[in-house]
PDB file of N, H, CA, C and O in Angstrom:
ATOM      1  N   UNK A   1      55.419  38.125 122.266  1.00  0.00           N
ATOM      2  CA  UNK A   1      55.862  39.384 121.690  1.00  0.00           C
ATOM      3  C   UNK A   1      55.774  40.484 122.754  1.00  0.00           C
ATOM      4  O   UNK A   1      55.002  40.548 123.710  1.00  0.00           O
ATOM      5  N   UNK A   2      56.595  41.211 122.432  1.00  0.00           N
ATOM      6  H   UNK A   2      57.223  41.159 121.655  1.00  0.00           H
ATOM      7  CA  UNK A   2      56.833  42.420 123.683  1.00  0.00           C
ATOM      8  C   UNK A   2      56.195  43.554 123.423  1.00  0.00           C
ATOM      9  O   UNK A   2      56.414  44.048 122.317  1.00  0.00           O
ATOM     10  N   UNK A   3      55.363  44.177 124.239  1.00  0.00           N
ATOM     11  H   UNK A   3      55.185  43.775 125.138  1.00  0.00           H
ATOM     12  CA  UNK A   3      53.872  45.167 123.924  1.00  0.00           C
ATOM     13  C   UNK A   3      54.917  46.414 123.474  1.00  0.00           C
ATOM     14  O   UNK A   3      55.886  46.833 124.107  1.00  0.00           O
ATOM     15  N   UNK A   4      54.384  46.878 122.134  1.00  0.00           N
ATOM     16  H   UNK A   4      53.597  46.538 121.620  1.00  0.00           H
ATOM     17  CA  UNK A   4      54.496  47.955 121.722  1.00  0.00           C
ATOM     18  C   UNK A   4      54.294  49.326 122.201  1.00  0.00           C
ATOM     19  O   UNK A   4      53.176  49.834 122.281  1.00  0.00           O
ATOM     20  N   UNK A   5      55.570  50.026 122.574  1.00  0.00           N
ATOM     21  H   UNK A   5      56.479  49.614 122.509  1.00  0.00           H
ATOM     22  CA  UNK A   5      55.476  50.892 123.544  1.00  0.00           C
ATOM     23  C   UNK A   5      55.328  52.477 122.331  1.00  0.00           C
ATOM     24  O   UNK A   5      55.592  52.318 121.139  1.00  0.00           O
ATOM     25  N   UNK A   6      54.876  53.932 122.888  1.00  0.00           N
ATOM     26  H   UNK A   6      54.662  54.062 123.856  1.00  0.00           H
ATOM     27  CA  UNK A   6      55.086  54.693 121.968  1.00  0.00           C
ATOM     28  C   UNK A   6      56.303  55.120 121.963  1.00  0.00           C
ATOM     29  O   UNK A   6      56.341  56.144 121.280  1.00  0.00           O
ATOM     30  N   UNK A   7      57.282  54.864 122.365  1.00  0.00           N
ATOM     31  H   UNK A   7      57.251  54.032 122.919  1.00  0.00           H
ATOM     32  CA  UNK A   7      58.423  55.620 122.143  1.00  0.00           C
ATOM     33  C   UNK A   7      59.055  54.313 121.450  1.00  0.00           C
ATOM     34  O   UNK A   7      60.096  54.791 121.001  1.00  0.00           O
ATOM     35  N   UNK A   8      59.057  53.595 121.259  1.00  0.00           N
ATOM     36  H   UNK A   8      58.211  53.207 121.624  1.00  0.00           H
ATOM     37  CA  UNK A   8      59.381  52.289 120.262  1.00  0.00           C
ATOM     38  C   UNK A   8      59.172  52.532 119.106  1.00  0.00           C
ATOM     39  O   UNK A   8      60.020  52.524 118.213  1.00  0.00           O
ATOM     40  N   UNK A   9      57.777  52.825 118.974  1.00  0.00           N
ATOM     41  H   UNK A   9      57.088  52.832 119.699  1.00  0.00           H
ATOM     42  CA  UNK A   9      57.249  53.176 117.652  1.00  0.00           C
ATOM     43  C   UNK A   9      57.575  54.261 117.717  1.00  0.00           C
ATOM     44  O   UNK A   9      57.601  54.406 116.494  1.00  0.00           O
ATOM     45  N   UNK A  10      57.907  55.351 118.134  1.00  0.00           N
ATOM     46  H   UNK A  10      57.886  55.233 119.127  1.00  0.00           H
ATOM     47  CA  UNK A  10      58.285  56.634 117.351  1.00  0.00           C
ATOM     48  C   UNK A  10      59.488  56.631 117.248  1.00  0.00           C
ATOM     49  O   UNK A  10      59.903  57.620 116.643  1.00  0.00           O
ATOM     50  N   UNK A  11      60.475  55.734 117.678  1.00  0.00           N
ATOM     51  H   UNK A  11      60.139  54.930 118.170  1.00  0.00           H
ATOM     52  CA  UNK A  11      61.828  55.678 117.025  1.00  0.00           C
ATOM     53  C   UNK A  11      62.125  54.910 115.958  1.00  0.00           C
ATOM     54  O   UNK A  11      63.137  55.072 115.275  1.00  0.00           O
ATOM     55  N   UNK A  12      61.234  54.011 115.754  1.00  0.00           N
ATOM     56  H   UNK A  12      60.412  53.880 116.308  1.00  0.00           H
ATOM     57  CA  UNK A  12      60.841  53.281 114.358  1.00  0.00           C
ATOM     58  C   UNK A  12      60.545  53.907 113.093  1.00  0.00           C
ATOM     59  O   UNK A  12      61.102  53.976 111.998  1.00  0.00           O
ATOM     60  N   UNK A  13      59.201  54.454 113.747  1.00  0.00           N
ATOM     61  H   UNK A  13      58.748  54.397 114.637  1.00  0.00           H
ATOM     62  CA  UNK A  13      59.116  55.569 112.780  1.00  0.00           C
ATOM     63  C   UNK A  13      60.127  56.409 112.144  1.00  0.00           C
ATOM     64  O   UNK A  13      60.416  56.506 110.951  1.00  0.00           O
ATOM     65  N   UNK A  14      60.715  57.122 113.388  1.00  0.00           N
ATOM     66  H   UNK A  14      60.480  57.042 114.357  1.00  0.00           H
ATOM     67  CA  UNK A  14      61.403  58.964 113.123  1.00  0.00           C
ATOM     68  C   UNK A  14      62.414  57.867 112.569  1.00  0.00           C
ATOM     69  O   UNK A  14      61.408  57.440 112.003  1.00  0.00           O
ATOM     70  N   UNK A  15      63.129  57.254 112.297  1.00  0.00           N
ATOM     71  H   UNK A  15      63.946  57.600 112.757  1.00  0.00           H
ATOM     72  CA  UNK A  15      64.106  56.729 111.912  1.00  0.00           C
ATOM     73  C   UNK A  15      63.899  56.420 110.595  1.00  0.00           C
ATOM     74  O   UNK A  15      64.746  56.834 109.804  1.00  0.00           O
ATOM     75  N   UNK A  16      62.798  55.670 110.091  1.00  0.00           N
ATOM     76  H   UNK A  16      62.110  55.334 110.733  1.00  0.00           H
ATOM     77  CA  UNK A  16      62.215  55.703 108.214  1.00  0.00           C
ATOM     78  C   UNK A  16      61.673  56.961 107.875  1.00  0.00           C
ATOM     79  O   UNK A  16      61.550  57.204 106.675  1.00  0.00           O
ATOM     80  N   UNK A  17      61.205  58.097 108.988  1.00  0.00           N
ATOM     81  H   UNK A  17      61.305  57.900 109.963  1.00  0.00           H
ATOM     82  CA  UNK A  17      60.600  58.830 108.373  1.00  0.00           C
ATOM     83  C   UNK A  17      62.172  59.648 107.986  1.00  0.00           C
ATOM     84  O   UNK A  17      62.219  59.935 106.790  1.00  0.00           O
ATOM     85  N   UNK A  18      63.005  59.920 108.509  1.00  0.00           N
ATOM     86  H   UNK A  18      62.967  59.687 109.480  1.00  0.00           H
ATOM     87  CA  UNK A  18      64.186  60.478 107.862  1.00  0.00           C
ATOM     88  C   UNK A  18      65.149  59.630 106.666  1.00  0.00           C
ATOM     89  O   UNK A  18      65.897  59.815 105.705  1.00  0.00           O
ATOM     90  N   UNK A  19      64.639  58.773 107.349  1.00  0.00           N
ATOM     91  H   UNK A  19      64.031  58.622 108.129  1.00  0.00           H
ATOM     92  CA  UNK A  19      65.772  57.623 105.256  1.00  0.00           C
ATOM     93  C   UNK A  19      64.599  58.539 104.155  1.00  0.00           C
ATOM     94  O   UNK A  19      65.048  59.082 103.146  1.00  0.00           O
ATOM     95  N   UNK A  20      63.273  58.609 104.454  1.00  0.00           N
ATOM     96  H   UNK A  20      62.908  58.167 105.274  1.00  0.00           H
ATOM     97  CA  UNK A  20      62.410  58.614 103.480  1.00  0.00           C
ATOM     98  C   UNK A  20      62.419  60.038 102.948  1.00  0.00           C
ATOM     99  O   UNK A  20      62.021  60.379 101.834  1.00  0.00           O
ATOM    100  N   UNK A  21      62.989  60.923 104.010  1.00  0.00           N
ATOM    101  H   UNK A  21      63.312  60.647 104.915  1.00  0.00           H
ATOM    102  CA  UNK A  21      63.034  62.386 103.526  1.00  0.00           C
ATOM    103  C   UNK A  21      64.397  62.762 102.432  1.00  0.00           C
ATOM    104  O   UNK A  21      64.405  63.393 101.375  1.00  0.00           O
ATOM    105  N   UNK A  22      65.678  61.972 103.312  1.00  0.00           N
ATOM    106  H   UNK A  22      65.671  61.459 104.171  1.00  0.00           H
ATOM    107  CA  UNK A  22      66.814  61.886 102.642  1.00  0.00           C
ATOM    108  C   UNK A  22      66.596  61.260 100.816  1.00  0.00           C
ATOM    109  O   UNK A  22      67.437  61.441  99.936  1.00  0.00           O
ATOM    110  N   UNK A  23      65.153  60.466 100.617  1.00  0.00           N
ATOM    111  H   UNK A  23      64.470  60.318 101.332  1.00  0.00           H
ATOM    112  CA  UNK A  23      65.195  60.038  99.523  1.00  0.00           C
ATOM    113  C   UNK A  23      64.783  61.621  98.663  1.00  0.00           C
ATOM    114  O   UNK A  23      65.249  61.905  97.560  1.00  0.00           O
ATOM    115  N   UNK A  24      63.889  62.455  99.398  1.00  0.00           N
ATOM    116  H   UNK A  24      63.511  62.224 100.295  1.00  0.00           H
ATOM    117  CA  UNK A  24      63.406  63.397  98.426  1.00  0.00           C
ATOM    118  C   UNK A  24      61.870  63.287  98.585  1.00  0.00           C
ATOM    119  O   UNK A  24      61.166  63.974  97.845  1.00  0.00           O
ATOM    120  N   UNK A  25      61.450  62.682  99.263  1.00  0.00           N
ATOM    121  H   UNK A  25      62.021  62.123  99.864  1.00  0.00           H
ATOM    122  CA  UNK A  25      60.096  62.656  99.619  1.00  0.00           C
ATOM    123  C   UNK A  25      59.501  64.028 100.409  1.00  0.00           C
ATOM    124  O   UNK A  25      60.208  64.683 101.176  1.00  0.00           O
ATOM    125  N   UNK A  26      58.558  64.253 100.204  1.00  0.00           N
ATOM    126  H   UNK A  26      57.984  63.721  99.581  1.00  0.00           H
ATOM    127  CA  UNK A  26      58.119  65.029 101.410  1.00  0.00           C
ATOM    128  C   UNK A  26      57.587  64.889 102.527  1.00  0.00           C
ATOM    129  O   UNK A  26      56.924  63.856 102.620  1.00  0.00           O
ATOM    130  N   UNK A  27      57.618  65.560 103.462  1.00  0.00           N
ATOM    131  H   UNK A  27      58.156  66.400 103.386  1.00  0.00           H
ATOM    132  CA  UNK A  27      56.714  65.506 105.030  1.00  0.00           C
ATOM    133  C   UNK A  27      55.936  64.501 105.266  1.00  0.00           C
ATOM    134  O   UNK A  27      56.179  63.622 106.093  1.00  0.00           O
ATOM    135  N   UNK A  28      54.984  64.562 104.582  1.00  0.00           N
ATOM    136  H   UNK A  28      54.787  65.277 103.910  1.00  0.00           H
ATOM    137  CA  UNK A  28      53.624  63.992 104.337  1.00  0.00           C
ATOM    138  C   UNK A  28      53.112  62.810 104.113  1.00  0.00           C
ATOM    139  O   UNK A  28      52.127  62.243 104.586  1.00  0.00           O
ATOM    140  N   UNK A  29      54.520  62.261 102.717  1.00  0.00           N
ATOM    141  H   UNK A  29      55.320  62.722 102.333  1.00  0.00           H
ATOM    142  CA  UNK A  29      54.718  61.405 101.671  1.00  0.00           C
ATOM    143  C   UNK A  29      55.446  60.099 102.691  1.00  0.00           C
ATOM    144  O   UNK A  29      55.115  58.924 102.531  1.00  0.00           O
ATOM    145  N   UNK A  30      56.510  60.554 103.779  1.00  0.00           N
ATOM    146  H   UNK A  30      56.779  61.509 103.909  1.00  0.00           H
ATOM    147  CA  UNK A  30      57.440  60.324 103.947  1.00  0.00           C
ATOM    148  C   UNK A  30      56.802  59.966 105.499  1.00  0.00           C
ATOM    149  O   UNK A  30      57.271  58.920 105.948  1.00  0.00           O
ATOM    150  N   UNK A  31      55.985  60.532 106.241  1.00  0.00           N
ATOM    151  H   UNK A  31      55.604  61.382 105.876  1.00  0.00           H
ATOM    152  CA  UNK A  31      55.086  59.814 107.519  1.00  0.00           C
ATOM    153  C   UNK A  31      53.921  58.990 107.361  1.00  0.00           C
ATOM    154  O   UNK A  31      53.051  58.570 108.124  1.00  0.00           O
ATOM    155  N   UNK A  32      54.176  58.888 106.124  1.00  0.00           N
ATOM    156  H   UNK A  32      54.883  59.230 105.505  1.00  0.00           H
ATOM    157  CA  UNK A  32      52.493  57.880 105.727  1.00  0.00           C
ATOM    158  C   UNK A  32      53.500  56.351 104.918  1.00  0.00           C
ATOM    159  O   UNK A  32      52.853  55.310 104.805  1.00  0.00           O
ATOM    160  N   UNK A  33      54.909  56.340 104.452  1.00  0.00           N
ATOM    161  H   UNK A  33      55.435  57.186 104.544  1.00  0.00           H
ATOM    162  CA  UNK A  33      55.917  55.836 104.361  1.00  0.00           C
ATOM    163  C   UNK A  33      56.230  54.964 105.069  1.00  0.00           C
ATOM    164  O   UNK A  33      56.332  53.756 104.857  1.00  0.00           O
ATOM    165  N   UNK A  34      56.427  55.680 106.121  1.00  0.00           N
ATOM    166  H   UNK A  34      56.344  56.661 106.293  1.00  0.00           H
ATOM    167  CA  UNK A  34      57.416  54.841 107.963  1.00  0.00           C
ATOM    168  C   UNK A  34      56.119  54.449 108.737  1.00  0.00           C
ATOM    169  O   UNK A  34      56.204  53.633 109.654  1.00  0.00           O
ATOM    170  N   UNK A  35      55.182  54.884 108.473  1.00  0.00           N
ATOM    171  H   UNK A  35      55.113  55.548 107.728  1.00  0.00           H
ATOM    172  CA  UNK A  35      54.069  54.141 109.560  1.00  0.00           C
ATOM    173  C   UNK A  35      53.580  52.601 108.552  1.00  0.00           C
ATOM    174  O   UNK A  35      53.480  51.467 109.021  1.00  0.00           O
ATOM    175  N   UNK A  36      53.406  52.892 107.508  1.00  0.00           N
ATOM    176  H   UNK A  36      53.487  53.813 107.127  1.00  0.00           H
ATOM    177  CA  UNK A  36      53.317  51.594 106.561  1.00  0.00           C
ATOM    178  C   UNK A  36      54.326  50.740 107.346  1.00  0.00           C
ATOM    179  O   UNK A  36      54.023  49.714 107.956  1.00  0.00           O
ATOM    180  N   UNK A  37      55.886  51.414 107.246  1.00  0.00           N
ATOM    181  H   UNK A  37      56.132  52.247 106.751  1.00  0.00           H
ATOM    182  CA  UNK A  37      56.861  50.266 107.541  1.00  0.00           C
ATOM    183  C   UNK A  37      56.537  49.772 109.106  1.00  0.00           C
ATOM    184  O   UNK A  37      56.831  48.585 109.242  1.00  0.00           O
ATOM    185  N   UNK A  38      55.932  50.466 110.485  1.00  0.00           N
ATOM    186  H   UNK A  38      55.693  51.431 110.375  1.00  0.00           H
ATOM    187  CA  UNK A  38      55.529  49.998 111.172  1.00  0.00           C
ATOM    188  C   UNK A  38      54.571  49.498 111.495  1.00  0.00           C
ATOM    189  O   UNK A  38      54.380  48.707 112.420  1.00  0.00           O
ATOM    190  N   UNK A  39      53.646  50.059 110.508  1.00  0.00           N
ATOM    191  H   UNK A  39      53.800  50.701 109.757  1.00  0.00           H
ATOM    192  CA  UNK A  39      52.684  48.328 110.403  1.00  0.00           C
ATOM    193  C   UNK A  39      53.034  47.167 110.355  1.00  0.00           C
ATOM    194  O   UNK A  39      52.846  46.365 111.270  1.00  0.00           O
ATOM    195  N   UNK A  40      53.790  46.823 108.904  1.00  0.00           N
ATOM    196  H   UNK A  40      53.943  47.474 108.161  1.00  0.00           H
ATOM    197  CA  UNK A  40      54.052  45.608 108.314  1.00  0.00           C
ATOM    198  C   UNK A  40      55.238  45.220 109.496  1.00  0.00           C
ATOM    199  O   UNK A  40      55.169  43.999 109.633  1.00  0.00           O
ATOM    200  N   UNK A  41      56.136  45.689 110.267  1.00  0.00           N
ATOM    201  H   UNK A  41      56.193  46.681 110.156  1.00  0.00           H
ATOM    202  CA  UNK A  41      56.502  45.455 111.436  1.00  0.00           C
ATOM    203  C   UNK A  41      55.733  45.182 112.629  1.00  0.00           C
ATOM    204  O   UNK A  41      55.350  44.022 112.780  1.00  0.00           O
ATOM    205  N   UNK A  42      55.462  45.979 113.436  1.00  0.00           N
ATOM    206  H   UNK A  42      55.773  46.922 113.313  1.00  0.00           H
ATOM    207  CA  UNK A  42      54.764  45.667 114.240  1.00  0.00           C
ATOM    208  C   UNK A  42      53.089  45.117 114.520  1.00  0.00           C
ATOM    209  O   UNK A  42      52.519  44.951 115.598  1.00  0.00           O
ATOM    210  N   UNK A  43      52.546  44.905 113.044  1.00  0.00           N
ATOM    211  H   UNK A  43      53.009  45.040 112.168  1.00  0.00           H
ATOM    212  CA  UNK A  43      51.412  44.657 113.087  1.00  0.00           C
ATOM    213  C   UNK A  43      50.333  45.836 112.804  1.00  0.00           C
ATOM    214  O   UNK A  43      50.855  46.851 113.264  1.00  0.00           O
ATOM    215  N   UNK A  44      49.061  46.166 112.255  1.00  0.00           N
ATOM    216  H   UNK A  44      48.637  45.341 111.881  1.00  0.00           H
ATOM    217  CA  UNK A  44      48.552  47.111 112.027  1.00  0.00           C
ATOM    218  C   UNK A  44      47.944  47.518 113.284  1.00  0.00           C
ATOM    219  O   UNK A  44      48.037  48.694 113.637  1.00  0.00           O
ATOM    220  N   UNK A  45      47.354  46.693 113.966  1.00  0.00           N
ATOM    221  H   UNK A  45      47.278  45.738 113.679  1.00  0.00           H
ATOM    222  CA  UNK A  45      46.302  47.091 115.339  1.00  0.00           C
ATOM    223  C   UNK A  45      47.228  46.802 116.460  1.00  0.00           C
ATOM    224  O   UNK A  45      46.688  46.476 117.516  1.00  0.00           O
ATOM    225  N   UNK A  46      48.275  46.849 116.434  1.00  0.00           N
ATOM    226  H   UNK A  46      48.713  47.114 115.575  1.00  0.00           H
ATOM    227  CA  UNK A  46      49.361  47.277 117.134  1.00  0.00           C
ATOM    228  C   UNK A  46      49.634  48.976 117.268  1.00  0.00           C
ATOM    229  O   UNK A  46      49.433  49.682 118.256  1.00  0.00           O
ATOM    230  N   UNK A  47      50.089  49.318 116.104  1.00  0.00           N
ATOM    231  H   UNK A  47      50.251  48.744 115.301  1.00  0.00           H
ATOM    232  CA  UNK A  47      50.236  50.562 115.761  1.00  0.00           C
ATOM    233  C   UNK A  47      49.316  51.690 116.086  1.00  0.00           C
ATOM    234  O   UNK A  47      49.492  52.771 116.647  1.00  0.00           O
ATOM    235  N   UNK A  48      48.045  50.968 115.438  1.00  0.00           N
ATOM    236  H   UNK A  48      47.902  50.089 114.982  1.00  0.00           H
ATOM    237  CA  UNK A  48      46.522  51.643 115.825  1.00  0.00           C
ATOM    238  C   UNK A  48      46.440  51.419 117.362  1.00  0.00           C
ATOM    239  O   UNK A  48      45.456  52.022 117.790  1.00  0.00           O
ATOM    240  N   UNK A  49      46.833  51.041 117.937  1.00  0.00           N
ATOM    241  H   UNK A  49      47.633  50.550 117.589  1.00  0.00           H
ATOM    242  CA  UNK A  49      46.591  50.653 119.483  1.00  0.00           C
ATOM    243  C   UNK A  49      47.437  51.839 120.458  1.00  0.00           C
ATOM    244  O   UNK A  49      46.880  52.467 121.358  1.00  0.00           O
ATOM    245  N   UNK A  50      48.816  51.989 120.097  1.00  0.00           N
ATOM    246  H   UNK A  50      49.269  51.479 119.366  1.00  0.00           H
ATOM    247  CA  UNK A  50      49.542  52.609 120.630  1.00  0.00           C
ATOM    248  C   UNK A  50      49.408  54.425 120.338  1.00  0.00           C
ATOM    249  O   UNK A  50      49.720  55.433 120.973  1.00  0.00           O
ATOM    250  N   UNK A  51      48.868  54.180 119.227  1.00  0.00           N
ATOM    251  H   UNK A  51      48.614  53.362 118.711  1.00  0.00           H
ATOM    252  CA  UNK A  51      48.218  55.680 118.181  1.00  0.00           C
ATOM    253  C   UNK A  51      47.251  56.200 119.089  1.00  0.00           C
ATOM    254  O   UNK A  51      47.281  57.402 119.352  1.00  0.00           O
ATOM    255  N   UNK A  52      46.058  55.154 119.808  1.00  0.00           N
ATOM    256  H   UNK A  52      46.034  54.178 119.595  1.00  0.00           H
ATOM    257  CA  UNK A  52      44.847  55.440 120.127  1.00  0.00           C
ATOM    258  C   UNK A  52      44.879  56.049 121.573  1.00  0.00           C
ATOM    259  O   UNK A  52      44.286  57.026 122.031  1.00  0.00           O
ATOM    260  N   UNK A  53      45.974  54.950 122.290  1.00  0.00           N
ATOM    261  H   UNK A  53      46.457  54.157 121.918  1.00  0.00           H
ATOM    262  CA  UNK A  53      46.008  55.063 123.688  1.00  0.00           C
ATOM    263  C   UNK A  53      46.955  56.631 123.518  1.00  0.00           C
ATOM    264  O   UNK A  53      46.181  57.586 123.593  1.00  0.00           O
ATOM    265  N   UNK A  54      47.786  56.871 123.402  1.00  0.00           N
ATOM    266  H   UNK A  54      48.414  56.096 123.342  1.00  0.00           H
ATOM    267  CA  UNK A  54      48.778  57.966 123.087  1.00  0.00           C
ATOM    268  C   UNK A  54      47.900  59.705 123.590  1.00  0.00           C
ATOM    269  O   UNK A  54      47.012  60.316 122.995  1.00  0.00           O
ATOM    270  N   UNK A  55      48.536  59.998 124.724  1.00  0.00           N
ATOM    271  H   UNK A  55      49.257  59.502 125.208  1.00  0.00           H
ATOM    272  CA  UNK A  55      48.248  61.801 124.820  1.00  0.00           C
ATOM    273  C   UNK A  55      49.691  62.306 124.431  1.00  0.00           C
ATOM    274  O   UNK A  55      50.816  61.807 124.480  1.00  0.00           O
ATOM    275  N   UNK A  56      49.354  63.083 124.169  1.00  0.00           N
ATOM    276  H   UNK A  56      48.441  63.488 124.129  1.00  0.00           H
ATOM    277  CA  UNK A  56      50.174  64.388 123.658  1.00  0.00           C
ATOM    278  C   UNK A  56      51.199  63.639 122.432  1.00  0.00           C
ATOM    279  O   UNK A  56      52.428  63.687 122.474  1.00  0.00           O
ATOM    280  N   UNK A  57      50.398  62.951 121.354  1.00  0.00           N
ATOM    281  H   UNK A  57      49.399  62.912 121.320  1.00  0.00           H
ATOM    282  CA  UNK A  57      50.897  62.157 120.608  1.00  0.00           C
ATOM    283  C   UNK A  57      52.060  63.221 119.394  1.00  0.00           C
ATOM    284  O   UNK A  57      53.281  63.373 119.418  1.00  0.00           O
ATOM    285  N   UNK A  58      51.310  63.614 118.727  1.00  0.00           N
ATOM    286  H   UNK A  58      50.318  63.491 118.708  1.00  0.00           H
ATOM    287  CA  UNK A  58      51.892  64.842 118.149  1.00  0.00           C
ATOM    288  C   UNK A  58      53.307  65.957 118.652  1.00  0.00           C
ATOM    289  O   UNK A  58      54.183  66.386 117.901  1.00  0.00           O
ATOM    290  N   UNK A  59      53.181  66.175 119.893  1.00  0.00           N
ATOM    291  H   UNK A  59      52.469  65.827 120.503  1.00  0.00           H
ATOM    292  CA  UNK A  59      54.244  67.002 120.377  1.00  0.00           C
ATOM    293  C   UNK A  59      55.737  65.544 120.004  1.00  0.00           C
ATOM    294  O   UNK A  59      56.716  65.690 119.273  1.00  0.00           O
ATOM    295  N   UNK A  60      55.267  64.033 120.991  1.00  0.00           N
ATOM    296  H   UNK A  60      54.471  63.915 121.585  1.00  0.00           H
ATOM    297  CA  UNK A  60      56.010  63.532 121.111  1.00  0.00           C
ATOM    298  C   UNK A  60      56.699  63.111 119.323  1.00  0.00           C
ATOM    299  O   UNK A  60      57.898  63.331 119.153  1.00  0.00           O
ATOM    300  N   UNK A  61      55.997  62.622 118.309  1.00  0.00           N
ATOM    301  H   UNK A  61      55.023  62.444 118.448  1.00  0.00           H
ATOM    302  CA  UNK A  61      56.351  62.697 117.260  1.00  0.00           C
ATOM    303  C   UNK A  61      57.145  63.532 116.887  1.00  0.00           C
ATOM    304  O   UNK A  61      58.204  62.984 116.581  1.00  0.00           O
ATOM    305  N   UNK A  62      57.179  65.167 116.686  1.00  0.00           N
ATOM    306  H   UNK A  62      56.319  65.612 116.935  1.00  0.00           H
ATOM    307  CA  UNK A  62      57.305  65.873 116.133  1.00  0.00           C
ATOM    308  C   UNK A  62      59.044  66.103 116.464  1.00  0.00           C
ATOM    309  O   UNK A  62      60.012  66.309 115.731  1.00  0.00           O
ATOM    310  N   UNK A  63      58.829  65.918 118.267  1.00  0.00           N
ATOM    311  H   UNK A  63      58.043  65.751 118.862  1.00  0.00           H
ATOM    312  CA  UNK A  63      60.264  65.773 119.060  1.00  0.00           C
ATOM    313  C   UNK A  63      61.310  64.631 118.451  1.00  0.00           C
ATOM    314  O   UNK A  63      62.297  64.834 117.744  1.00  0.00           O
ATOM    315  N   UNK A  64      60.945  63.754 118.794  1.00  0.00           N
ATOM    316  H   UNK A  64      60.143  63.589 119.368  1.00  0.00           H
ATOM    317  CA  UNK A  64      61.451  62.114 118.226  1.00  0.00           C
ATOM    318  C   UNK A  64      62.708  62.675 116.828  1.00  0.00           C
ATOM    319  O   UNK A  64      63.935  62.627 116.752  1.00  0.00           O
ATOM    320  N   UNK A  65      61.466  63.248 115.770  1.00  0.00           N
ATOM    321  H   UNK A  65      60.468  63.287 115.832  1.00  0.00           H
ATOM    322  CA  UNK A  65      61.567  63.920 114.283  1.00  0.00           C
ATOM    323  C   UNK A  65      62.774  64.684 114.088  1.00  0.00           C
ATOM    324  O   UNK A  65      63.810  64.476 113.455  1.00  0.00           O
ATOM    325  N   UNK A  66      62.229  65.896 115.017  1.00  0.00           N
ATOM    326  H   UNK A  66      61.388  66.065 115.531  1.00  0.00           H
ATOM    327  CA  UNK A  66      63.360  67.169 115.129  1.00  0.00           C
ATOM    328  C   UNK A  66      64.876  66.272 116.192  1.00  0.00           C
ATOM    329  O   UNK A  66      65.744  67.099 116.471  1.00  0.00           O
ATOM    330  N   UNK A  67      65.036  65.524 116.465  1.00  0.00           N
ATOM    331  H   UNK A  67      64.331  64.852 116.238  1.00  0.00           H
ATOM    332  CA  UNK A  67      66.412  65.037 117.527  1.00  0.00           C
ATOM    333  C   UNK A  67      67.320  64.467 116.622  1.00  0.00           C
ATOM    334  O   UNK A  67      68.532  64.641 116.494  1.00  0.00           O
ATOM    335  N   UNK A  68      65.996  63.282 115.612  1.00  0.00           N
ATOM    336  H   UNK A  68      65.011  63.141 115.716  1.00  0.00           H
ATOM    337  CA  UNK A  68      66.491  62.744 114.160  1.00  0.00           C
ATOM    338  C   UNK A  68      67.242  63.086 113.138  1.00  0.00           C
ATOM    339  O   UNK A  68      68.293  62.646 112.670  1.00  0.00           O
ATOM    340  N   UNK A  69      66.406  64.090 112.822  1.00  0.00           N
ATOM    341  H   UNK A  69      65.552  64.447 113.202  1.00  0.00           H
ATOM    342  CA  UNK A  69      66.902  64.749 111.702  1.00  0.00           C
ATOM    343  C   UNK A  69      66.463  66.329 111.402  1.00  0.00           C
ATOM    344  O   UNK A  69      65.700  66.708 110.513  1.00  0.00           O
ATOM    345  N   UNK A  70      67.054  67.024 112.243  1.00  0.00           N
ATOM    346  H   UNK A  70      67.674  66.716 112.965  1.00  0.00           H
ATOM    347  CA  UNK A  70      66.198  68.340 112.122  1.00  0.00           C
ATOM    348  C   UNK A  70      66.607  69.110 110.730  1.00  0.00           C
ATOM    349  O   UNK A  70      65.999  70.090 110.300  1.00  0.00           O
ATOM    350  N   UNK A  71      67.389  68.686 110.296  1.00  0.00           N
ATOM    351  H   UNK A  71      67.882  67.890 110.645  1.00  0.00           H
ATOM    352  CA  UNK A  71      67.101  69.185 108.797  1.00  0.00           C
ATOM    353  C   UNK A  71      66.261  69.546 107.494  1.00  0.00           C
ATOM    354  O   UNK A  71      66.338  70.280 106.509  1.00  0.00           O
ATOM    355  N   UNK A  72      65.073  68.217 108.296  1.00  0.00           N
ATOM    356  H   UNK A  72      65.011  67.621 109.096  1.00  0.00           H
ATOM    357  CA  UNK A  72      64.254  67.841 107.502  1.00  0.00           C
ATOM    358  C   UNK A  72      62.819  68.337 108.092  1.00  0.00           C
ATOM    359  O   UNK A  72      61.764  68.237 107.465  1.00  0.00           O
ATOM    360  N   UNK A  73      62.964  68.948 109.541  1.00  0.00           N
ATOM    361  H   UNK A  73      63.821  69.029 110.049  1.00  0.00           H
ATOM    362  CA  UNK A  73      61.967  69.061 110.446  1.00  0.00           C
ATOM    363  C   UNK A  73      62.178  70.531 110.713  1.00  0.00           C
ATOM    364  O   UNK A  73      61.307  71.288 110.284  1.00  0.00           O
ATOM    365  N   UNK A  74      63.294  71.088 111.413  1.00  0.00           N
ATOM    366  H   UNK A  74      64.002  70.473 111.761  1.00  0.00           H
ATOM    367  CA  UNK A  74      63.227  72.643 111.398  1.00  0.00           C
ATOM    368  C   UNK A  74      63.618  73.416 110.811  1.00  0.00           C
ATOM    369  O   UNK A  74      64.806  73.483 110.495  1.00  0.00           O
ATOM    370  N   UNK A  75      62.762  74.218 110.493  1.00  0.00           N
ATOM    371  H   UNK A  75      61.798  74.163 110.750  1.00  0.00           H
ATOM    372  CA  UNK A  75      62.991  75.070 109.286  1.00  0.00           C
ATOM    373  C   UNK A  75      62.239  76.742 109.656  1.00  0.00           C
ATOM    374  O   UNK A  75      62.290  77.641 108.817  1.00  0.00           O
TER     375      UNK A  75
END
């Protein structure tokens, strides 16, 4: 298996976390949603691994988010 990179997972993510907003979900509802789905994808201590090692984790998320779908992100 090919090591889980963070920009892998945050396009994994930002990609369910916007189907999940488009459903009517919120923020919150809807990043706790898409990381489930990259668990059960990529494994849990995968995820937790790439989460842990990760600086400036947050800015890069938030970016990923807003490129996605800024509809749902800037406001």
């Amino acid at each position: 298996m090919i090591e889980l990179t963070l920009l892998t997972l945050l396009n994994y993510v930002g990609n369910n976390f916007c189907e999940y907003r488009d459903l009517g979900h919120d923020n919150y509802k809807s990043l706790l949603l898409s990381y489930s789905d990259a668990s059960y994808k990529f494994g849990p201590l995968e995820v937790k691994k790439v989460i842990e090692k990760s600086e400036n984790f947050k800015v890069a998320a938030v970016a990923i988010a807003a490129i996605k779908c800024p509809q749902h992100v800037v406001k």
